[in-house]
N, C-alpha and C positions, 0 to 999 in steps of 0.2 A: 895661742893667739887669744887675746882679750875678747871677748865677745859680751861684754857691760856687765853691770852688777848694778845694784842701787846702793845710797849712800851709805858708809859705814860699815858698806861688807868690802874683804878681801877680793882682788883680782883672781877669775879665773879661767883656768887655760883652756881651748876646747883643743877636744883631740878631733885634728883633721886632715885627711890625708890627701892630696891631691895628684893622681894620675895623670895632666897631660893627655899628650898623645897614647900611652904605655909603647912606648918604640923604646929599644935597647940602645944603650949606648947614644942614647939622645942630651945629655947632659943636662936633660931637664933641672931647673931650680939654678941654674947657674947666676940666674939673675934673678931678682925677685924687689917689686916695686910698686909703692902705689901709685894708683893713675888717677885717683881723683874719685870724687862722686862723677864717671860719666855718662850716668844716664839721668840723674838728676833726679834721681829717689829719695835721697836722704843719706843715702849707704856710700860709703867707700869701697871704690873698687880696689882689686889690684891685677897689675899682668906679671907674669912667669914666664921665662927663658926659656929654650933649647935649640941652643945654638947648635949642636952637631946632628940633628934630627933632618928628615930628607938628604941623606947624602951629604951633609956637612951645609947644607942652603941654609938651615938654620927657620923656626919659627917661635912665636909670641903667642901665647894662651891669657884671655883674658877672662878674670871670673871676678860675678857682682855679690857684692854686698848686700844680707840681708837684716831685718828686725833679727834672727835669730843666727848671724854669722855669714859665715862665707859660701856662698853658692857650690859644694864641689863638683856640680859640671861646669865645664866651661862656656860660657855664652857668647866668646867669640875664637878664633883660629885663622891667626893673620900669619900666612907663608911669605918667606923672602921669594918665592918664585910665581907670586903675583903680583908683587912689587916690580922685580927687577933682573934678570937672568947673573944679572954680575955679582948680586949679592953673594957673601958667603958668610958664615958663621951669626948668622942673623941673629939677634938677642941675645947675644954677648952682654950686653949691658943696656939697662933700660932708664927712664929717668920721667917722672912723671907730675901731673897736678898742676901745671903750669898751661894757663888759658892765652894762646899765641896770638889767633887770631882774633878776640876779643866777642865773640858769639858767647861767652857763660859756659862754655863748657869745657873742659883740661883736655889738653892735646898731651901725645906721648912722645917722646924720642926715644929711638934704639939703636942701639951702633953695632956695624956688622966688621970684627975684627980681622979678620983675613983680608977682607975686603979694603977695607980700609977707609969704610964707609958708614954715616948714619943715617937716617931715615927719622921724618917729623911725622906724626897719623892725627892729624888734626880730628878732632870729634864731631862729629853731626848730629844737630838737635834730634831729640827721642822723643815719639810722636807714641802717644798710648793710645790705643783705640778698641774701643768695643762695636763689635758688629753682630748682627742675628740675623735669622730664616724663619718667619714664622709663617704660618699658614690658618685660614679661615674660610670653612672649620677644619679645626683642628685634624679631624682624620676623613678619610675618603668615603662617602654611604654609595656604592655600586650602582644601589635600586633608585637613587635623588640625582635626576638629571636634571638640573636647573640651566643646563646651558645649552646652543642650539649650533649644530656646525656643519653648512652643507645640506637643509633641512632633517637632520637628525638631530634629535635628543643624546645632551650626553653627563656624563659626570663632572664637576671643574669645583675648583676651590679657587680661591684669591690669595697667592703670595707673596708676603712683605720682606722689602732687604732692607735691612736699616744700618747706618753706620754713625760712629760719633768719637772723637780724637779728643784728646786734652795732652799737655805736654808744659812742660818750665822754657823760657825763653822761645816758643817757637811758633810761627807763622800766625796769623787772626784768620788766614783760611788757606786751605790746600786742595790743589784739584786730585779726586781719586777716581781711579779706572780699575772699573771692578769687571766681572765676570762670573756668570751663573749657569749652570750646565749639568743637566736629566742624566740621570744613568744611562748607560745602553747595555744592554743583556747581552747573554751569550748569542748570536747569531747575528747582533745588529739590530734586532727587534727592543722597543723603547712601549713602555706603558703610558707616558705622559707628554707632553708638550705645551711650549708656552705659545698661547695665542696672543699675538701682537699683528698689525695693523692688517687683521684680515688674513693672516697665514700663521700656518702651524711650526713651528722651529722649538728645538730640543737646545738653544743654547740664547742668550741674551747679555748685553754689555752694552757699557755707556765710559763716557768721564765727567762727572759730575761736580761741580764744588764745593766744595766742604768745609762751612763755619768751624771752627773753632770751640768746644764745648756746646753744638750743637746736633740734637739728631738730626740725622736726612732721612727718608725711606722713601725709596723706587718699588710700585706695584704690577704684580704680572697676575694676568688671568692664566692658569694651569688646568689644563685639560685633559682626561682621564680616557685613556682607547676602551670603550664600551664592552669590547671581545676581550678584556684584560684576564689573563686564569690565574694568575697567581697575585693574589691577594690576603694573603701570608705575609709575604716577604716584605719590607714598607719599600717607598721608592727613595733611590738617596740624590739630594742637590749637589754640586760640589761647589763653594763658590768659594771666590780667588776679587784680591784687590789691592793694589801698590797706587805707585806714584807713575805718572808720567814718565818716559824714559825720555831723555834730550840728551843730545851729542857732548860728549866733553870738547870740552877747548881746547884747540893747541898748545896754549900759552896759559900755564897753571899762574893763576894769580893768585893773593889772598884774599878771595871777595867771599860772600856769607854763603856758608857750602850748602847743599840741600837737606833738609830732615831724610830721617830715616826711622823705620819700626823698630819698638822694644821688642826686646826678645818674648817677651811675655806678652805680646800680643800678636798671636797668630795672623799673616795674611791668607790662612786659606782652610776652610772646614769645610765638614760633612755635615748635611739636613736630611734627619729622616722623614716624609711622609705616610702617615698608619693608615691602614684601610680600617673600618669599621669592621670588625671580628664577633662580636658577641661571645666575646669569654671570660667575663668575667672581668672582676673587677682589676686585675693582676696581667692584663688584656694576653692573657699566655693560654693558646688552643692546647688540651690536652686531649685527643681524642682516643677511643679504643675500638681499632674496624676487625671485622671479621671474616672470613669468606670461604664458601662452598662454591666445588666444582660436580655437577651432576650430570647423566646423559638423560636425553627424553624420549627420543625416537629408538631405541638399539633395543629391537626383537631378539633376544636369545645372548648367549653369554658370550660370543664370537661379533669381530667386526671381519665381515668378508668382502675385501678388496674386491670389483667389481660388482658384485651384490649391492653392497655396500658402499654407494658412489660419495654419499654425504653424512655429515656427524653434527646431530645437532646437541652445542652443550650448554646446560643450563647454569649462569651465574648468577651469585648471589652475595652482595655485599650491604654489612650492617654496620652501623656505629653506636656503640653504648656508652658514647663519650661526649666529650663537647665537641664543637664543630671543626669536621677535617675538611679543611682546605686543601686543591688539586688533589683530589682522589684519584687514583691511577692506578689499574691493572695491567701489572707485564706477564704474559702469556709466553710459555718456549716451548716447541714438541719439534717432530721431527721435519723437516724440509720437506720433506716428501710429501705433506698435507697443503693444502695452501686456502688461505682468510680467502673467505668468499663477503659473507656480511655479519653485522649484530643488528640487534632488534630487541630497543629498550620492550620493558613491560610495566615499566613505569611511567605513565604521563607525564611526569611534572619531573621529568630528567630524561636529559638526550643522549645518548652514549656513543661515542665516536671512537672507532678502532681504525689504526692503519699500522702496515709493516712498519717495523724501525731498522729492522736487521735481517739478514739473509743470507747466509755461506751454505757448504755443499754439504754441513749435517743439519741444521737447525733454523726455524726460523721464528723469530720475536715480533710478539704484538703485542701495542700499547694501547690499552682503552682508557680514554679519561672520561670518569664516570659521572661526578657532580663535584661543583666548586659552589658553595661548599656541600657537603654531606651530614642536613645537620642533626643533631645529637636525637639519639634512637630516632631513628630513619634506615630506612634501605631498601637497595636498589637491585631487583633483577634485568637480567638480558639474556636474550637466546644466543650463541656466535655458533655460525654454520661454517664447516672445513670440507673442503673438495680434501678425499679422500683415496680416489680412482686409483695413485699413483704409488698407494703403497706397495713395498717389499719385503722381502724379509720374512723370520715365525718370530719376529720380536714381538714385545705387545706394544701398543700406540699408548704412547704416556706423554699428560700435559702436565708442566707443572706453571702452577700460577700463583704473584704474588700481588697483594693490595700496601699500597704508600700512600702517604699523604705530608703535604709541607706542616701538617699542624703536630705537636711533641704526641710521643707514645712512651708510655714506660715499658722496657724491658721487661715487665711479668706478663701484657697483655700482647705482644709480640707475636706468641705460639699459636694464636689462629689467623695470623694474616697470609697464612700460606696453604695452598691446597693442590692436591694432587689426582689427578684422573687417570686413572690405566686401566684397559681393554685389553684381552685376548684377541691379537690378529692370527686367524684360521683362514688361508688360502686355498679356495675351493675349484678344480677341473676337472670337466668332461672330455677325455681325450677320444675321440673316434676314429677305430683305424678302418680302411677299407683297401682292397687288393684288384686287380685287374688283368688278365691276360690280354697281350696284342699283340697278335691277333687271339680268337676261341680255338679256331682248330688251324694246325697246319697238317699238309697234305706232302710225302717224301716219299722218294723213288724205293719201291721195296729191293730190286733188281740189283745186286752187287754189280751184275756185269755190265749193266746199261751206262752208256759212256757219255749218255748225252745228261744224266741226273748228274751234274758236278759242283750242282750249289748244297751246303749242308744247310740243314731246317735251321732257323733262325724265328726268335720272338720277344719279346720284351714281358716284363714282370711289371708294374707300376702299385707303388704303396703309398697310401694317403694319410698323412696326419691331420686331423683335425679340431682345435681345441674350441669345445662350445664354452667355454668361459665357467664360472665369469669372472673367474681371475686369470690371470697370467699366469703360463706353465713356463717356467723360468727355467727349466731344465725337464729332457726326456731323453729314452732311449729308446731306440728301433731296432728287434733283431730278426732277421729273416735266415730263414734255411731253406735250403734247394739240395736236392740231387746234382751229384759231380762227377760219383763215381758207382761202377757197378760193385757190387757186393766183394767179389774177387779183384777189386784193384783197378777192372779198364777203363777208362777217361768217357765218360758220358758226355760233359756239356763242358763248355768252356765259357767265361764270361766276356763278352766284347766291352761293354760302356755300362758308366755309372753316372748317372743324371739326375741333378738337385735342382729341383724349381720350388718356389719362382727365383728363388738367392742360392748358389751355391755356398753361401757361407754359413746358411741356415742349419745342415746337417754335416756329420764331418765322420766319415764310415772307414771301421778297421776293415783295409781288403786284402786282408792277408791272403797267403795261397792262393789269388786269383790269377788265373792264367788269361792273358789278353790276347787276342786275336788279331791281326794288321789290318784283314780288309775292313772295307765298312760297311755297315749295315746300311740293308734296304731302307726306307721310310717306314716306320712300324703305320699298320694299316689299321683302322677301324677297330673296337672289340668287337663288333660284330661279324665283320667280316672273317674271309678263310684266306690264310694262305695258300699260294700253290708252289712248291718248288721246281723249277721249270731247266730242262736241258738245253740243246740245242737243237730236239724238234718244236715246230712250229705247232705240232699236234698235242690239241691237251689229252692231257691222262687220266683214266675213271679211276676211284676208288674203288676197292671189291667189293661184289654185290652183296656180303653179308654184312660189308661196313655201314653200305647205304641203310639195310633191311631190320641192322639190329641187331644180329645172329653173329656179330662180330667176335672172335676172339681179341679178351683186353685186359692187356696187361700193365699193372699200377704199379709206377715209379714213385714213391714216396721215402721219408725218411727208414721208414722200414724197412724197404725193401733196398735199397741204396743206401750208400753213404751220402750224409749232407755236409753242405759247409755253410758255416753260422755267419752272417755279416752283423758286427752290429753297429747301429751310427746313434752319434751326439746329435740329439738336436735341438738347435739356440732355443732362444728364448720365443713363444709362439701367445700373442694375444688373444684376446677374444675372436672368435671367428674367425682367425689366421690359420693357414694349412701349411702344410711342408710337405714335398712329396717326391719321392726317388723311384728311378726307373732304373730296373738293372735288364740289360739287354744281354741274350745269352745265345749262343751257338750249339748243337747237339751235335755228335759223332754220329752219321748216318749209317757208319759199318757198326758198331756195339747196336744200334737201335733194331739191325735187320736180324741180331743176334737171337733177339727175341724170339724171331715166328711170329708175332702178335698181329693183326688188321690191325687195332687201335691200342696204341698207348696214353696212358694220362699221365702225367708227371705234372704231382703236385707240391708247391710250395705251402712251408709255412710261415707267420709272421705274429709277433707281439710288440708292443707298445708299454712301456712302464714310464712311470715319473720319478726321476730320480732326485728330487726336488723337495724337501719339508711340502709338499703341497697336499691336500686330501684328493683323489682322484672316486667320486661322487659315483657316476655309472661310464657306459662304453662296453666294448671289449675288450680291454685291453689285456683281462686276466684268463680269457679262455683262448683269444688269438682268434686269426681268421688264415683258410687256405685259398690260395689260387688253383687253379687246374687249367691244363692245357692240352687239349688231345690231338695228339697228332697220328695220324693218319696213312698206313702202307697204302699204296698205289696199288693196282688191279693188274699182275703180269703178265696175263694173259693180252694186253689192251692193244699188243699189234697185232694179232692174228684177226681180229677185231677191227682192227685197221686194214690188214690185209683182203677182210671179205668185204667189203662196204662197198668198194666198184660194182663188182656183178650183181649184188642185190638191187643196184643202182637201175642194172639193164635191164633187166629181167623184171622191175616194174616199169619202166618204160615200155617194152614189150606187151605184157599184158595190157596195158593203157590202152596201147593201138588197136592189139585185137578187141578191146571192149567197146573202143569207139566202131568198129567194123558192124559188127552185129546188132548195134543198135540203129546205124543208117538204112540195115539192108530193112529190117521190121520195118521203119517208118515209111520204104517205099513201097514194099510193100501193102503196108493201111494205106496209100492216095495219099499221104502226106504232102507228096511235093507237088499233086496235080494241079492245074490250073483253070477254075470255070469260068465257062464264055460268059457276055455281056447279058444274053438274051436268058441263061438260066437263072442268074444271078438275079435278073428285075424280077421272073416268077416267082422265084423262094419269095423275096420281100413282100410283093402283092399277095399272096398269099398267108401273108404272116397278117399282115394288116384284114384281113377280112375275117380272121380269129380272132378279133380282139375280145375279150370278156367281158361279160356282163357288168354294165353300172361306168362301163371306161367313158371317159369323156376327152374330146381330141385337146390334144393340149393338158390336159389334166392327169391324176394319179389314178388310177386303177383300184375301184371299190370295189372289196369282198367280204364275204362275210368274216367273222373272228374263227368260224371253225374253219377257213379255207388257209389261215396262217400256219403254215408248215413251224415243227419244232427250230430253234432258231433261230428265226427272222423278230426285229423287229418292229413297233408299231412308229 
């Protein structure tokens, strides 16, 4: 194809290739035609065929004419299936350059061969237009509130839209409906708005008219959100502007069609807005941040859960660069810690952390630190972690990273990451303690006695107690008791095994325990005695050498018996939490009488371990603790004893009598019961009265000397 030469040179050819659609089997090039200068550049266009393209519907590729050849994209793509659904084979043959309508500009004909049809595409005047977004000043100063919204101070610039068309044969003016509209960020949050008539809105439009080789520009006041953090990134306009849309006519006449836009004049851009950065001339932030993770408070080279309720850790971020914009710390350890607060230590920067993230290993904190952070500056803060809830012998590790929106090169990278790890050492006091209940039981020594038919019975009780101050997340309990005698015969049987306050707290192998149907009495007091009682109504003495001391006693121990080991899991037990089992046991009253003993003791033993990664600090758990229980033969003699207690009964009644006897007959003897007449009775008195002592005064006390005061008396 010719693409000009100046005078005197040969014609030559350009090589140009043109794609179409690139659809297979589209018959592209079938037709091939000029259509005129239609856009009234100066250039010749031309359109290209492919009639078998969409399913054989057929389309028309129209490509413009330039100073230096032929356009090879195409600047227009007219389908027969928005023409007309009957079409077929569309651009079979084209035919063009021919001004129908008489508007100056070449209308096309294309005939659709299957169809048996063609089609006129009259041209529409081509309106060129230049439009712009400009803003004053130029870029955003954060710290320069010159404007007032709501009585606050705020940041605002003044934005211009200007537009202006020129075009060959077309209109002296046109109305245009444009459209201007703020970004909106990720969550629906917007940095800017335009203020008009008193309220804040994110979008503006009008329809304006528009001379002819004339500018217009429409002014908006743009308003800046004061709390704005990203200041980095600019903000972008989108703004959009056509023509008026009106209904087409029923009735397609030939009357003067509407203009329409060059393809080279876009109806719709992007405006960036710059925030004021201070970087240089090149306005490109290159910053270099750095960052330490330290602890301040942590005595000793262990963090110990419960001890150790809180973790305070010291951060530290620097910049040795130009200014970083949204400076941001992501913080990640383990779930099990949880952000309590931060506490900048730098005045002139506020440091705000909150959760971002949270599942059931890890949990994420964002600090954003300074917007901006600027070049050699930096910024510490304390962040304090509730710690209480740790587990595990893992060690507590934070790992933390610093970012920022302003560039970093890839060499200075390798300090913006830091990492904190701690040895968690898990520390308990388990305390075990033991109980008999009842101290002593008291059992019929008498094989033959038919009325002793209850066998001794009493309870064992073990206590776990963890004083902290960590959680013992696992323990074991093992106790031993006598079961059997040395040669095989069955001592004690176990009735009940009892977990308070939770039965799910401990969980005990009971193997070879033999269980008993009846049920036990109410375990009594530790203090208290039991009595094991028949069917007399008459209590039973112990022997007088049980009471005295002088007792024969014999020790049931693992020693001297066989025992049998219980031992129980038990859960997880917090601070000051206890767990505690009662094993209730039954004795064999015929092996116990085997003895000959007054007192038996039969003691248990019991220990305590942590089976648990945990340190166990002090307690007993390593030396164990025993219970004892002494129980107690009866006094066999205790009915013959019963049998004498009547007569001794009468036999001081008797003497009673005869004591009262002897004592009535004495006092009749002394005048005791005689009675004096009236007339003796006034002599004694008058006669007392005319002894009275020396110094008496009637009515008054009786004066004597201090040597007349008998030992005794007082004054």
């Amino acid at each position: 194809m010719n693409n000009g030469g100046t005078a005197g040179d040969p014609l030559q050819e350009q090589e140009l290739k043109l794609l179409g659609g690139n659809v297979g089997n589209a018959r592209f090039g079938t037709a091939v035609s000029s259509a005129g200068d239609l856009d009234q550049d100066g250039f010749t266009d031309i359109a290209v065929g492919a009639p078998f393209e969409s399913s054989g519907k057929g389309v028309v590729y129209i490509y413009n004419g330039r100073h230096d050849g032929v356009d090879p994209v195409y600047s227009q793509r007219i389908a027969a299936a928005d023409i007309s659904s009957q079409l077929a084979t569309f651009g079979w043959s084209l035919s063009g350059g021919a001004d129908i309508d008489n508007n100056a500009y070449p209308d096309l004909a294309i005939g659709a061969l299957e169809s048996s049809r063609a089609v006129i595409l009259r041209s529409r005047p081509v309106l060129h237009t230049q439009a712009s977004l400009t803003f004053k000043p130029s870029h955003i100063n954060m710290n320069r509130t010159d404007c007032t919204y709501r009585g606050g101070r705020v940041p605002c610039v003044t934005a211009s839209a200007c537009w202006e068309y020129s075009g060959a044969h077309v209109q002296s003016s046109i109305a245009l409906s444009y459209s201007i509209t703020i970004e909106t960020l990720l969550g629906g949050s917007r940095r800017a708005y335009f203020y008009v008539a008193n309220n804040m809105d994110f979008h503006v439009g009008a329809i304006i008219n528009l001379p002819k080789d004339v500018t217009r520009c429409e002014t908006f006041q743009v308003y800046i959100d004061p709390t704005t953090a990203d200041i980095l990134n600019p903000i972008l306009f989108v703004t959009e502007f056509g023509l008026p849309f009106s209904k087409r006519r029923k009735r397609q006449t030939l009357t003067v069609t509407s203009p329409t836009f060059a393809p080279t004049s876009p109806t719709k851009y992007l405006t960036q807005l710059h925030f004021e950065k201070d970087c240089g001339s090149d306005d490109l932030c290159i910053a270099d941040l750095g960052l330490q993770v330290t602890a301040s408070d942590l005595d000793g080279r262990y963090l110990v859960p419960g001890k150790n309720t809180q973790l305070t850790l010291d951060v530290a971020v620097g910049n040795k660069g130009e200014n970083a914009y949204e400076t941001r710390i992501h913080l990640l350890y383990t779930s099990q810690a949880r952000f309590i607060a931060a506490y900048s230590n730098t005045a002139s920067y506020l440091v705000l952390c909150s959760v971002d993230g949270r599942d059931e290993t890890n949990e994420l904190l964002l600090c954003d630190v300074a917007n901006p952070l600027p070049s050699l500056s930096h910024v510490t803060f304390q962040l304090e972690l509730d710690i209480e809830a740790l587990t595990g012998d893992r060690n507590f590790t934070l790992n933390a990273q610093v970012s920022t929106s302003s560039h970093e090169l890839n060499s200075t990278l390798l300090d913006n990451r830091a990492e904190y790890s701690v040895a968690v050492r898990h520390e308990a006091t388990l305390i075990l303690t033991a109980t008999s209940r009842p101290l002593e039981v008291i059992y019929s020594g008498d094989d033959d006695d038919d009325a002793a038919t209850d066998a001794p019975q009493f309870s064992h009780v073990f206590d776990v107690l963890n004083l902290g101050p960590s959680t013992a997340t696992s323990s074991e309990l093992s106790v031993s008791m006598p079961y059997r005698t040395l040669d095989g015969r069955a001592l004690a049987s176990f009735v009940r095994f009892e977990v308070r306050p939770n039965a799910s707290q401990m969980q005990c192998n009971e193997t070879g325990v033999v269980a008993v149907p009846s049920s036990p009495s109410p375990p009594a007091s530790s203090n208290d005695k039991v009595r094991i009682e028949g069917k007399s109504a008459v209590d039973r003495l112990p022997t007088p050498q049980a009471l005295t001391g002088g007792a024969n006693i014999n020790q049931l121990n693992c020693l001297t018996a066989k025992c049998i080991t219980f031992r129980c899991q038990v859960a997880e037990l917090r601070e000051r939490e206890s767990a505690y089992l009662e094993i209730t046991v039954e004795l064999d009253r015929g092996t116990l009488n085997t003895y000959q003993s007054d007192v038996t003791i039969l003691s248990a033993s019991a220990h305590v371990k942590i089976t648990s990664n945990i340190a166990q600090l002090e307690g007993n758990s390593v030396e164990g603790v025993t219970v004892n229980t002494t129980l107690v033969r009866e006094f066999k003699d205790a009915e013959t004893m019963q049998a004498l207690s009547p007569w001794i009964i009468v036999v001081a009644v008797i003497g009673g009598v005869l004591l009262l006897a002897v004592i009535v007959v004495i006092l009749v003897v002394c005048g005791f019961f005689k009675r004096s007449k009236k007339e003796e009775l006034e002599k004694l008195r008058q006669g007392s009265e005319d002894e009275r002592p020396y110094g008496a005064e009637e009515g008054g006390d009786v004066k004597r000397p201090l040597s007349a005061i008998s030992n005794g008396e007082h004054i």
